[in-house]
C-alpha positions, 0 to 999 in steps of 0.5 A: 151467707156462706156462713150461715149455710155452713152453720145450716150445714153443721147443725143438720149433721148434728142433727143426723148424728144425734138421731143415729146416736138416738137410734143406736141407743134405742136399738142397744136398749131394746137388745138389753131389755129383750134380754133382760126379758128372757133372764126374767122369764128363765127365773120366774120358770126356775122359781115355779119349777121349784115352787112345784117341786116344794109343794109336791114334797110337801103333799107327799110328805102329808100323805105319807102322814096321813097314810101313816096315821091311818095305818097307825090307828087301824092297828091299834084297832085291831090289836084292841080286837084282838086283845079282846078276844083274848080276853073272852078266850080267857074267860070262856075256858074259866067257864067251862065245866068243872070236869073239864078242869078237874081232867086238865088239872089231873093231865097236868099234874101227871105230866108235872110228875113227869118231869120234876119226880117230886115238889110241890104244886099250886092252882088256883082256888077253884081246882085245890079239891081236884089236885088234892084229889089227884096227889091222893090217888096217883103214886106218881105223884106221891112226892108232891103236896099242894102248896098253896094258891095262886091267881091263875085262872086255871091249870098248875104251877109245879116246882121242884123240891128244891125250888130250882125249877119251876113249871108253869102248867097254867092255862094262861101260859098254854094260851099265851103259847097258842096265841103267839104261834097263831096270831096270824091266823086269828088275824087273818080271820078276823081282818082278812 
């Protein structure tokens, strides 16, 4: 019997050992999967801060797009206005009455002496009778002959004798002038 209450004796420390060893390994285990809880949750943090920080640079840069687009089209809106009003600009000063051309036509002539002495002119079909009218009784234009049309919608062309220099006295010069200095008026006033 004393050996089997050695044995008895040798199998209960096992027995504990075993059960230290167990609970060791448990206590080691729980240690590593606390940790490996934590490590987890740091990555799954990280990865929605960057899966926030993705989908907000990508919405900004849609909007900023967006805003863009936006910004694009209203311009071409406004310039097709724009371009309108030239146009009716244009049109109405073509409208206007054949004193007033026949003035203008006489003014420009003069200035055209002016600065060329003598050449030659052209305007447009509707004005030839005026700067006919105009060379004829002016001295100061005593060195110029009409030369020919031109499709411009009102106003002249002067150049010189020798052809060096040419003046371009046509109302759609004048208005593309005036329209360039006061685009952003005219701007202001229609989109303001």
């Amino acid at each position: 019997m004393a050996l089997d209450a050695v044995v008895s004796e040798i199998r209960n420390k096992g027995i504990q050992e075993a059960e230290a060893i167990k609970a060791e390994g448990k206590a080691e285990a729980e240690i590593i999967l606390g940790e490996a809880r934590e490590q987890v949750i740091g990555i799954k943090t990280a990865a929605e801060e960057a899966a926030n920080r993705q989908a907000d640079y990508v919405i900004n840069q849609e909007v900023a797009a967006a805003n863009l687009a936006v910004k694009r089209e209203v311009l071409n809106a406004q310039k097709a206005v724009l371009d309108e009003v030239y146009t009716e600009v244009v049109a109405a000063i073509g409208e206007l009455p054949p004193d007033f051309h026949k003035k203008a036509v006489r003014e420009l002539c003069k200035a055209a002496a002016k600065e060329l002495g003598e050449g030659f002119l052209y305007c447009n079909e509707r004005d030839v009778p005026a700067v006919e009218d105009t060379i004829s009784s002016l001295k100061t234009l005593s060195g110029f002959s009409l030369a020919g049309t031109k499709d411009i919608s009102g106003g002249i062309i002067a150049e010189s004798g020798d052809g060096s220099l040419q003046l371009d006295l046509s109302y759609p010069t004048f208005i593309a002038e005036v329209w360039e200095t006061h685009l952003k008026d005219a701007s202001e006033v229609l989109f303001g």
